[in-house]
C-alpha positions as CSV (number, residue, x, y, z in Angstrom):
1,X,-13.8,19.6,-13.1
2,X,-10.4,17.9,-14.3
3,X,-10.2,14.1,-13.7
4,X,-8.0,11.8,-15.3
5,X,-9.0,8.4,-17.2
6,X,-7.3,5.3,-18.3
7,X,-8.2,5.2,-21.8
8,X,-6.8,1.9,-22.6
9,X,-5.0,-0.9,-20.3
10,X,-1.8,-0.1,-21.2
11,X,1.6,2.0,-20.2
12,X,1.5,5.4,-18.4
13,X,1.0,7.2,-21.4
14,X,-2.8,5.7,-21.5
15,X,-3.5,7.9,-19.0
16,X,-5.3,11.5,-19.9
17,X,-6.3,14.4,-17.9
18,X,-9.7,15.8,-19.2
19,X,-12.7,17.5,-18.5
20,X,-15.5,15.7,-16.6
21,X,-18.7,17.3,-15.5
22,X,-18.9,16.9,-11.1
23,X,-22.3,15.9,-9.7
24,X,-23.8,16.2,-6.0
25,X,-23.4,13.2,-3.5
26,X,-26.3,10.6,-3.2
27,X,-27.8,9.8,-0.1
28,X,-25.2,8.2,2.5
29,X,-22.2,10.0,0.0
30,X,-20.3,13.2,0.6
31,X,-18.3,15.2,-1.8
32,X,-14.7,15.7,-1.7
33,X,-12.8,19.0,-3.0
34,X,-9.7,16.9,-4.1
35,X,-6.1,18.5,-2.7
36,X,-4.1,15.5,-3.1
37,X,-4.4,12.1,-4.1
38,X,-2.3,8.9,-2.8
39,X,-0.9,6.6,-5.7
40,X,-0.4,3.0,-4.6
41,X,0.9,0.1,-7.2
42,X,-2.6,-1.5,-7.2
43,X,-2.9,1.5,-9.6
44,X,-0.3,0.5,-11.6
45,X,-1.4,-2.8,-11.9
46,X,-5.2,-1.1,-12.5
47,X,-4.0,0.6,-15.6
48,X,-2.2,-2.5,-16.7
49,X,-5.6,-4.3,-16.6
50,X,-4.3,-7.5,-14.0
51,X,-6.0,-6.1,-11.2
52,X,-9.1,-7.5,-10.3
53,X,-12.6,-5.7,-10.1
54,X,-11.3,-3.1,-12.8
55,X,-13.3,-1.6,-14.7
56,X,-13.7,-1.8,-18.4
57,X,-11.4,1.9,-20.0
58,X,-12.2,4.3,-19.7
59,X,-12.4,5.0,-16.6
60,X,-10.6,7.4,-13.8
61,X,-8.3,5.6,-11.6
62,X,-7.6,6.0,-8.3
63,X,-8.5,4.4,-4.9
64,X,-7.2,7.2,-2.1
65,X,-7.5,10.7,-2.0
66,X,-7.8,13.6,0.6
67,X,-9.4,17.4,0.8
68,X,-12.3,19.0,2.2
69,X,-15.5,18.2,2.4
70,X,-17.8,20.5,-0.1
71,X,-21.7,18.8,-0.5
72,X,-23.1,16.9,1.9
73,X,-25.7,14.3,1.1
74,X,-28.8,12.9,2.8
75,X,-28.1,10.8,6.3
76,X,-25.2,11.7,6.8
77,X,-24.0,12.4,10.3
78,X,-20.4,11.4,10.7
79,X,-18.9,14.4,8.7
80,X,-19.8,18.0,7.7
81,X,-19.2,20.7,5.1
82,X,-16.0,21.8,5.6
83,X,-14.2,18.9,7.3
84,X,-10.1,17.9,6.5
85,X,-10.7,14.3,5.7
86,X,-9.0,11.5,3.7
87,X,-11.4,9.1,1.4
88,X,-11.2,6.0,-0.2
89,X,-13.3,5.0,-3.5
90,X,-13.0,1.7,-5.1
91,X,-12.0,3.5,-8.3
92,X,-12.3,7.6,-9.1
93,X,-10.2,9.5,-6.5
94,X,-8.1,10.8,-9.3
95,X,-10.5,13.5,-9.8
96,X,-10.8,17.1,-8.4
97,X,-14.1,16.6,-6.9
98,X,-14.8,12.9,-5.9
99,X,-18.4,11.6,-4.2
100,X,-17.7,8.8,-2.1
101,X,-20.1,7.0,0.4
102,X,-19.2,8.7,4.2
103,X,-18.5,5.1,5.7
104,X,-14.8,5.9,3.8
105,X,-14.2,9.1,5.1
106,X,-12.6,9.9,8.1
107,X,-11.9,13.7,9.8
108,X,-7.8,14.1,9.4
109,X,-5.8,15.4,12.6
110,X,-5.5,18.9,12.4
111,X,-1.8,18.7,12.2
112,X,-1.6,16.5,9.1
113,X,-1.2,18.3,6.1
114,X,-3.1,16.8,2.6
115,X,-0.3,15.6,1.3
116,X,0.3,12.9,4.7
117,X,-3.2,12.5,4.6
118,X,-3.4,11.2,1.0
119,X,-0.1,9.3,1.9
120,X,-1.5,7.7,5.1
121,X,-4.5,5.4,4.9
122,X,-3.6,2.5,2.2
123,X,0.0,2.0,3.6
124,X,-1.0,2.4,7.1
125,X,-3.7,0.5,7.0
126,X,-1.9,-2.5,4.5
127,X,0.9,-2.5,7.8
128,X,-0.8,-2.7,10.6
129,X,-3.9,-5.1,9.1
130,X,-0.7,-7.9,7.6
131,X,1.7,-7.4,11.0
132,X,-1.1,-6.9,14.0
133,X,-4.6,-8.9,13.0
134,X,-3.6,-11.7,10.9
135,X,0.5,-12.1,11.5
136,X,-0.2,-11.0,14.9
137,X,3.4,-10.2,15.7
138,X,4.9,-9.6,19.0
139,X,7.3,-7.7,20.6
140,X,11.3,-9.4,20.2
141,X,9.8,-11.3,17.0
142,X,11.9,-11.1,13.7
143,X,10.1,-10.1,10.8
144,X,11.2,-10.4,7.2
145,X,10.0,-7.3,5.2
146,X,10.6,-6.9,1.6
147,X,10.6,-3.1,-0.6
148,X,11.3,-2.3,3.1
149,X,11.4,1.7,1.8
150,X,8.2,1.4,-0.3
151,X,4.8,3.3,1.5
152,X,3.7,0.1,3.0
153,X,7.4,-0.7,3.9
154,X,7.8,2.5,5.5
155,X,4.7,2.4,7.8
156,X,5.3,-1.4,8.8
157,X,8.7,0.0,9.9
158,X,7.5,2.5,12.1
159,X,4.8,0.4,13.5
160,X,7.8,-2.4,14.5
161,X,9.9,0.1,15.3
162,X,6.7,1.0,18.3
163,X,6.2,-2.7,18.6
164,X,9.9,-3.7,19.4
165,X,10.1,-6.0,16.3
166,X,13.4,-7.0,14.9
167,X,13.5,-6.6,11.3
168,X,15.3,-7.8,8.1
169,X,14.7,-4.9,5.6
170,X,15.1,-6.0,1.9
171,X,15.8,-3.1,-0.7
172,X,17.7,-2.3,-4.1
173,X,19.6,0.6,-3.1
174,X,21.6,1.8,-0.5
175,X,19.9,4.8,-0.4
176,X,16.5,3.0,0.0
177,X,18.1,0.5,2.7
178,X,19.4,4.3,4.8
179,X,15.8,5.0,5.1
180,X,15.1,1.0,5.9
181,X,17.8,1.8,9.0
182,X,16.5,5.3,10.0
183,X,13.0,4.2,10.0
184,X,14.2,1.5,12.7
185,X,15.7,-1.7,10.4
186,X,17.8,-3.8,12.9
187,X,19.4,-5.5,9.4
188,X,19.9,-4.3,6.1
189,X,19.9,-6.7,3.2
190,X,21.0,-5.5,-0.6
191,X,19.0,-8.0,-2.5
192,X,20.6,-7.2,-5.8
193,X,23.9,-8.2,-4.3
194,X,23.1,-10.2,-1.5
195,X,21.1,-13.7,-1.1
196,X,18.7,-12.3,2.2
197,X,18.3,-16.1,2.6
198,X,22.1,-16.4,4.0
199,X,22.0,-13.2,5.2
200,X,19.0,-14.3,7.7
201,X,20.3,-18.4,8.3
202,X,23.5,-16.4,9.5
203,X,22.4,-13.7,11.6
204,X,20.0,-15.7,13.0
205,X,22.0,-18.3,13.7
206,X,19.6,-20.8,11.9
207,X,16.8,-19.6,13.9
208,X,14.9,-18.6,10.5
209,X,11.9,-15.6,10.7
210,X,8.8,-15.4,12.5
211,X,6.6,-13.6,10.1
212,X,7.6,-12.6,6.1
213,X,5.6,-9.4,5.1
214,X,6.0,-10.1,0.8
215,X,4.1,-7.7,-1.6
216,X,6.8,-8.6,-4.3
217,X,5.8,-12.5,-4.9
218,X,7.1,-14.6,-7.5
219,X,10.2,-16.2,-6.8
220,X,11.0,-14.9,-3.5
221,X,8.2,-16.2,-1.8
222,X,9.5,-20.1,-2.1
223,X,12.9,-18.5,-0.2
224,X,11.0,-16.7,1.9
225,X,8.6,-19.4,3.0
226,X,11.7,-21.8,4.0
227,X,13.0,-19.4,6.1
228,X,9.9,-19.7,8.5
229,X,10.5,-21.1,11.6
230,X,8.1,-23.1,13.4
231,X,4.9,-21.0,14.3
232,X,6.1,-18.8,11.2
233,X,3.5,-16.5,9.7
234,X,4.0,-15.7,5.9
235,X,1.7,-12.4,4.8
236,X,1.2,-11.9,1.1
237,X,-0.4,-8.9,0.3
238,X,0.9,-8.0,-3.7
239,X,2.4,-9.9,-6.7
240,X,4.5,-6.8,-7.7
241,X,6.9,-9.3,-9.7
242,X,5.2,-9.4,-12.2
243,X,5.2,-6.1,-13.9
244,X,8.0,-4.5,-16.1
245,X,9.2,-0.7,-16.1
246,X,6.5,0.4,-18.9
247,X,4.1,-2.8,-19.2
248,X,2.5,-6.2,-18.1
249,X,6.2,-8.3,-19.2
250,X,4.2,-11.6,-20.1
251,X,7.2,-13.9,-20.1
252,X,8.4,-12.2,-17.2
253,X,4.8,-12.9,-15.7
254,X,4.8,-16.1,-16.4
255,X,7.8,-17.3,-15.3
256,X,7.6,-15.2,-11.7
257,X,4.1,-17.1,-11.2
258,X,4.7,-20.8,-12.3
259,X,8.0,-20.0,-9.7
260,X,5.4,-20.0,-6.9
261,X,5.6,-23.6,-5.2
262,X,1.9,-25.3,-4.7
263,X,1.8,-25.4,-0.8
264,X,0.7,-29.0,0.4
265,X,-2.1,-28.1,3.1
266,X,-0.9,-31.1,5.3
267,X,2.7,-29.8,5.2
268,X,1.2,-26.7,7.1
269,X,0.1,-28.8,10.1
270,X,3.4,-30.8,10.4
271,X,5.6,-27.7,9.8
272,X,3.7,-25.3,12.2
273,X,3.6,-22.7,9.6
274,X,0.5,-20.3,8.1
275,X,0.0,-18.5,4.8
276,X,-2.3,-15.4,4.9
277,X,-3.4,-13.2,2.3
278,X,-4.7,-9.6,1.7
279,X,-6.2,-7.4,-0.2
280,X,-7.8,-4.1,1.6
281,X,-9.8,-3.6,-1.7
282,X,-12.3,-6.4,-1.0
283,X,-12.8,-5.7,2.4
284,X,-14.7,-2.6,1.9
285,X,-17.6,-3.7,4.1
286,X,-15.3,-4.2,7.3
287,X,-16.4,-0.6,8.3
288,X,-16.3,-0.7,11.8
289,X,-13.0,-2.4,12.1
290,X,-11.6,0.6,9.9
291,X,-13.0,3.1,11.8
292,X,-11.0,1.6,14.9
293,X,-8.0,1.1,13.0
294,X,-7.9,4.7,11.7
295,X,-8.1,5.9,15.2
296,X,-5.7,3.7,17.1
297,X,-3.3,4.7,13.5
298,X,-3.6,8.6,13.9
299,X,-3.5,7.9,17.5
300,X,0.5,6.5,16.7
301,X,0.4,9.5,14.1
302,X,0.1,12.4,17.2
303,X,2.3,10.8,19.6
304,X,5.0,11.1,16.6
305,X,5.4,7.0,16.4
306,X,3.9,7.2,12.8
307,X,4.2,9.5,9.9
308,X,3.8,8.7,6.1
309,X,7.3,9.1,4.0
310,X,6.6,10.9,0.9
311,X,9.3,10.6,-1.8
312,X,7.7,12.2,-4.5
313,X,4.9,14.8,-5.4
314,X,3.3,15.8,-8.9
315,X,1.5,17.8,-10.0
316,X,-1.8,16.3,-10.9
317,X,-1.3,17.2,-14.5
318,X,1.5,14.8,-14.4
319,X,-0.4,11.5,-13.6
320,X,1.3,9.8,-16.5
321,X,4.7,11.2,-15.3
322,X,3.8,10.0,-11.4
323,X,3.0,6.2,-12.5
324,X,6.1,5.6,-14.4
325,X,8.3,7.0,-11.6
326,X,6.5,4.8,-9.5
327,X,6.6,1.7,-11.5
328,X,10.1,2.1,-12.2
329,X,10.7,1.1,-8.5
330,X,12.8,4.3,-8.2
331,X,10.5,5.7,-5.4
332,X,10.8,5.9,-1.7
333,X,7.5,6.0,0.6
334,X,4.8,7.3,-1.4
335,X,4.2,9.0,-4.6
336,X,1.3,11.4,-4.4
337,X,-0.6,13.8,-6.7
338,X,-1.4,17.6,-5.9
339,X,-4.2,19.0,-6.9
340,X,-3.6,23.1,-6.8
C-alpha cells in the first residue's frame, strides 16, 4: 500500500508518499480501506515538530480518515466488513489502509459521502466539545469566534446558527467573512483592517462577549479576554499564531507567546470570568462521551442543520501540495485528501 511519512520535522516538502507493506488488525482493531482523509492544522504543526505526543520522523501523519471497513479483528462487535465509517488514529490515517482500535470508528449516514465524512469528525467534534460541554453557551448569547471560515469555524457556525447564538465572525478576507455570513454570522469583522475589539465595545454597546472560541492565540487572546463580560467563558483550543507560511517562524513564535498575559487566578474570582482549554487528541479515552456526541452531531447532520464545508481536495499524491495550501491560511472549511 501507499502511505505518506514525514521524513524530517520540517516544511511541506518533508513529506513523501511511499510504499509501505499493510498488516491485519489486532484484536479490538479494524482495518480501514482509506477513501479520503481529513487534514487539520494539528498536522501542520505535527510535521513542524511543536505538537505534542509526536513521534520521532519518520513517521506517517495523519489523525482522521474515512472508508470502508476491509479486515475485522478479534472482539469486535460494533462494526463489520463492509461498513462506511470515519476513523480516528492518534497518528497514521495518511495511509491507504489504516488499522485503528474500533472504539474510533463510527458507521457514517448513508447519505454522507467520504469526502464529508473525512471532513466531519475533528471539526465537529472541536465545535460542539469548546461551545456546548465546557463554554456551555446558550441561546441569545454572543460569542466571539476567530478563523470563523476555517473547518472548526464553519461547524461552530452552523451549530450557533441551530443554537440561536449571536456571533462576531473574525476572518482575513471578504470572501472568507461571505461564507462567515451565509453560514449564519450576525457580524462580520475584517481583522486585517479592522480592530474586532471596537468593533464588539460598539455593537455591543459595551456589553462585551459571553464566550471567545480562539484557536489562533498569541496576541489576540489578551484582547479577547478583556472583552469578556462578567460570567465570560474564554475557549482555547490552538496556538495557530505561531507558525509561518513554510516553517516554525521562531521570532515570530516567540514574540506571539511571551504576548500571552500570565492570568492572576484570583482575578478570575473577582472578574466572574473562566479560561478553558482543549485538545481532542488527549482525550482519546472519553469513548463513550464520543460515541454520544457523534450521534447527537450526525443527528444535526440529517436534519440538514450541519454539513462539513470543504474548500479544497487533493489528490493523495499531493499531500505536500495540500499542507502548504493549508498552512498558507488561504483555505476555507476543510482541506481533504482523496485516495482513488
Amino acid at each position: 500500500m501507499r502511505a505518506a511519512f514525514v521524513t524530517k520535522f520540517g516544511p511541506p516538502e518533508v513529506l513523501q508518499v511511499r510504499e509501505f507493506p499493510a498488516r491485519d488488525p489486532a484484536e479490538g482493531e479494524v482495518r480501514i480501506r482509506t477513501k479520503a482523509i481529513g487534514l487539520n492544522f494539528a498536522d501542520v504543526m505535527g510535521r513542524l515538530g511543536v505538537y505534542p505526543g509526536i513521534p520521532d520522523p519518520p513517521f506517517i501523519p495523519g489523525i482522521e480518515l474515512s472508508g470502508v471497513i476491509d479486515a475485522v479483528g478479534q472482539s469486535v462487535t460494533s462494526v463489520k466488513e463492509g461498513d462506511r465509517v470515519f476513523g480516528f488514529s492518534p497518528q497514521g490515517a495518511c495511509a491507504e489502509q489504516v488499522c485503528v482500535s474500533s472504539d474510533f470508528v463510527r458507521p457514517i449516514p448513508v447519505m454522507m459521502s467520504f469526502e464529508e465524512g473525512a471532513a466531519f469528525g475533528v471539526t465537529s467534534f472541536s465545535a460542539f466539545h469548546g461551545l456546548r460541554t465546557l463554554a456551555n453557551i446558550q441561546r441569545g448569547e454572543k460569542l466571539l469566534l476567530h478563523a470563523a471560515a476555517g473547518g472548526v469555524g464553519t461547524a461552530a457556525l452552523q451549530l450557533c446558527r441551530e443554537w440561536g447564538v449571536e456571533v462576531f465572525a473574525t476572518a482575513s478576507t471578504k470572501e472568507k467573512l461571505e461564507v462567515a455570513k451565509n453560514l449564519g454570522a450576525s457580524h462580520l469583522v475584517n481583522y486585517t483592517s479592522e480592530d474586532f475589539v471596537e468593533a464588539v465595545r460598539t455593537k455591543t454597546h459595551g456589553y462585551g462577549i459571553d464566550v471567545v472560541m480562539d484557536s489562533v492565540g498569541g496576541r489576540i487572546f489578551k484582547r479577547g479576554w478583556n472583552l469578556l463580560a462578567p460570567m465570560g467563558r474564554y475557549v482555547l483550543y490552538g496556538f495557530a499564531s505561531v507558525t509561518g507560511p513554510r516553517t516554525l517562524n521562531k521570532l515570530k513564535a516567540l514574540r506571539e507567546l511571551i504576548s500571552v498575559p500570565l492570568i492572576h487566578p484570583p482575578s478570575l474570582v473577582s472578574r466572574n470570568r473562566s479560561l478553558m482549554g482543549f485538545n481532542l487528541y488527549f482525550l482519546s479515552h472519553k469513548t463513550e462521551y464520543f460515541r454520544n456526541m457523534a450521534e447527537e452531531l450526525f443527528e444535526l447532520y440529517r436534519k440538514g442543520a450541519l454539513k462539513p464545508v470543504m474548500g479544497a481536495t487533493f489528490p493523495f499524491e499531493r499531500i505536500a501540495e495540500a499542507h502548504a495550501f493549508l498552512q498558507s491560511r488561504r483555505s476555507i472549511g476543510k482541506v481533504v485528501l482523496v485516495i482513488d
